[in-house]
Structures are given as C-alpha cells and as structure tokens.
Steps between C-alpha positions, in 0.01 A plus 500: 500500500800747478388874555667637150353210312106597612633886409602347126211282457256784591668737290527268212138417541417914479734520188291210314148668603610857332611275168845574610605165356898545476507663832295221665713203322820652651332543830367102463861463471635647761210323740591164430857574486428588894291217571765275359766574756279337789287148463117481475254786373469265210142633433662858447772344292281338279313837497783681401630259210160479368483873510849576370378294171202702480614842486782420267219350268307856502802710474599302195179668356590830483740420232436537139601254235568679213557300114828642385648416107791482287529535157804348331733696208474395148831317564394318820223364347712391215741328758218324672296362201840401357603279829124380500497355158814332537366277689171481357671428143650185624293197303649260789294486786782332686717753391252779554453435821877457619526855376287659787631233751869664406435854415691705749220784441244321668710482819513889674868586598563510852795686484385734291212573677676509827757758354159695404359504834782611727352871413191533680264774406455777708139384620674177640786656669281735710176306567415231778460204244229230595379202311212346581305210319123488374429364856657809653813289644836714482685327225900354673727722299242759421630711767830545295520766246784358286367163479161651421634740215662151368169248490378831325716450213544175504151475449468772211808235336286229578170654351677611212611102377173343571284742310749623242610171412377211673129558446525592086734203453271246683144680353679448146664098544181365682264649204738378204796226610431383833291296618412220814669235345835638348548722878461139674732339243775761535522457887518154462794522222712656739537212723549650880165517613318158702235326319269593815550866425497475114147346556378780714651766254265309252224629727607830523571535153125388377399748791691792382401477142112452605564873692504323829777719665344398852594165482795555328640719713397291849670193311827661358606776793503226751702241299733732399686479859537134422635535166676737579691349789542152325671616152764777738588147629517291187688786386774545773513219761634746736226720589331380779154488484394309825439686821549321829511559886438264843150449587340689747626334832625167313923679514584149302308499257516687160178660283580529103238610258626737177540790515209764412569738214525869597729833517804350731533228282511651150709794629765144577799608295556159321060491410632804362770378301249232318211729448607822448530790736176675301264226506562423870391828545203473290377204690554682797335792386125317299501222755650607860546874570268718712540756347472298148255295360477222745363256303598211684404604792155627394406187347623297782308652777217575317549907402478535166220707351338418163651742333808359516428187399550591129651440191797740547639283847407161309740578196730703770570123678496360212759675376740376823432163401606539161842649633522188683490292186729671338786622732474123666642195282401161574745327765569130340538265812 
C-alpha cells in the first residue's frame, strides 16, 4: 500500500479516537482518494468508505435543530383564509376539485425563486458548504452554495403551499364534501386515465381515506412515472418517451423500453411547454432532487422513514394528479 495513504489512514484513525469526527471524515477522504489511484487494498477501501459514512453520521450530531415560527399580519391571514374558502365554498365537487388542480398558487414560481436566490447570504458565500444525507453520504449538488441557498427556498415555497393551503383545504372537503366515491368518480369523468389505473386509484383512494398513507403513497409515487409519461404523449405526439441503444455486444440489434421519468427529461423544453415550467420543477423538486424531497427515489429503493409516510405527502401527490386531470383533455381517437 502507498506510503502517504498508511500516513492518512493512521492519522484519520487518531482523529476518530480523540472524537475529532470532521477532522477524521476529511482524512477518510483523503485515504481512499490515495488508495484509488492504484488497484487492490480493497479491504482498506472498504475501510475507508465505511468510515467516511461514520464520522459524517457523528458530526451531524453536534448540530442543533432548533423550531423556528412565523406569525402572519392581520391582512395575510385575511388573504389566505380568503383564497382557502374559495375553494372550499364551491358546492361542486367536480368543480371544487379542478380549482386546486388549476390554481397557479399551489405551484412555487421558479423564476421567482431563482431571481431570489442569486443573493447568497453571507454565511454561504464564505463557508465550505457540505450536504450530507441521514446515512452520512455527501449529497451531489450539496457541495454548491448557490444551488444549496436555492433548494432552501424552494423548499420554504414549497412548505408554505402544502401546509398553508393544501392541508386546511383537504382536512375541510374530506370531513364535509368529499368522499371515496365522488374522488373515484371525478377521475373517471375526465376520461384520460386507463381503466387499469382508474382501478388501482380505487385502491388508493379507499386507502387514503381509511388513513393508510403507507400504502397510498407506495401505490401512487411509483405510478405516477407511468402516468405521467403516457398523458405528455397523448398530449403531444412529439415528445419522445422511449429510450433505446444496441445491446451489449449484439452492434445490430436495437433495445427500446420507455423512458424513466426524472430531472433531464422534465427540464426537455417541449415537456415544458405542456406542463408548465413550475410544475416540472415541482416534480423535480418532491420526487427527484437530492437535495429535495426525493420521494421517488426513497420509496423505490426502500428509504423512506415512517415519518414521512403521512398525510401531508399523500394529499401533496394527490394534488399532481389532480393537475393532470385538469390541465389534460381527453384525446378522441
């Protein structure tokens, strides 16, 4: 094994035994970047990777979570209970419930938030920025301080609709005007969905209103992609949404599947022009981002914690679907 890679190793190893835990995750680092350049020590590597996760996992405790609050004006309350009860007002479920699919306000402005960020705070500008995840991996992006500073506030946006809005509006309709059976018949009004889906959204329905948010949400995240991808091509026969590339040593012949849902395609400029440059970016942001909520890719590989298999992400999906049926008209073949 290289000389400067035993010297890293051994001083990483002193750094972790004095609770140095910072020092001894850069030095962890450094080690394996070392052993890297050469093949074998894969015992050490292993060593270091496990190690590097470790010490980023007790570093993170010496952080303190603190609860911060806001308190709104007279006026801003005003303003909020007066866009809350006009949807709530609505007698007509149908009609109710095209309202939040269509409401701009439930849809955070990506321009407007990225004309907010371009001003990073001081404590961004002049600190080494790392992200790291519950598991102590770094986080890809969370290395950059502007992209950082923007997930911030696009989050704070994002918080805001969901529990401002999204939450009052659904705890109000599901106790007085909706219910399994009219939510089931309103999807199936619209007329763009499969009858194989429409039956599993029966399922998920009866499990969200029996406070099942488990299996709602390990139903509902994972069809989205297909939903998702089939109505951008009922919509606009253009986009394509099939991937394919020569086998692995076959040079004549071709591999098609569709295409999987994630940040590439919905930054695609004419996905864009059907959707909506702010909901791409709020798919992006709840379902794919690192440095987001992840949602997809928590529930897909098996990382989500209880805790956020709730209420608030159940009506948060639901809520995409509902812009589906009503930005989406039914194509008559």
């Amino acid at each position: 094994m290289d000389t400067k890679a035993i010297i890293l190793l051994n001083e990483a190893k002193e750094n972790e035994q004095k609770s140095l835990f910072w020092e001894a995750a850069q030095k962890y680092q450094e080690a394996l970047l070392e052993l890297n350049k050469t093949g074998g020590n894969e015992n050490e590597k292993s060593l270091c990777k496990k190690k590097i996760r470790e010490m980023n996992v007790e570093k993170s405790k010496e952080f303190y979570k603190f609860l911060v609050t806001s308190e709104f004006t007279k006026e801003q309350q005003n303003e909020i209970e007066k866009q809350i009860n006009s949807i709530i007002d609505i007698n007509d479920v149908g009609e109710l419930l095209d309202k939040i699919g269509k409401n701009p306000k439930f849809c955070p402005s990506f321009q407007e938030i990225t004309q907010k960020s371009k001003n990073l705070p001081i404590y961004l500008a002049i600190s080494d920025v790392s992200i790291q995840d519950e598991n102590g991996d770094l986080v890809k992006d969370g290395n950059n301080p502007t992209l950082v500073y923007f997930h911030q506030n696009y989050s704070l946006s994002q918080n805001f609709i969901v529990i401002i809005y999204l939450l009052p509006i659904f705890n109000k309709i599901m106790d007085e005007k909706l219910n399994i059976q009219n939510l089931s018949d309103y999807f199936r009004s619209k007329g763009i969905f499969s009858k194989d889906f429409l039956k599993i959204l029966d399922v998920v329905i009866e499990r969200f209103f029996s406070g099942d948010y488990i299996s709602t949400l390990h139903i509902l995240v994972p069809k989205f992609e297909k939903v998702f991808l089939y109505l951008t091509q009922e919509f606009e026969n253009k986009v394509d949404t099939i991937a394919s590339r020569t086998q692995k040593g076959e040079k004549d012949k071709i591999w098609t599947q569709d295409k999987t849902l994630g940040e590439d395609f919905l930054k695609n400029e004419d996905v864009r022009k059907i959707w909506g440059e702010d909901f791409c970016e709020q798919i992006i942001f709840v379902f794919f981002s690192q440095l987001g909520c992840k949602l997809r890719h928590k529930i897909a590989h098996g990382y989500s914690k209880l805790d956020e298999l709730n209420f608030q992400n159940s009506v948060l999906v639901f809520y995409f679907f509902l812009v589906f049926a009503t930005r989406i008209k039914k194509v008559e073949k």
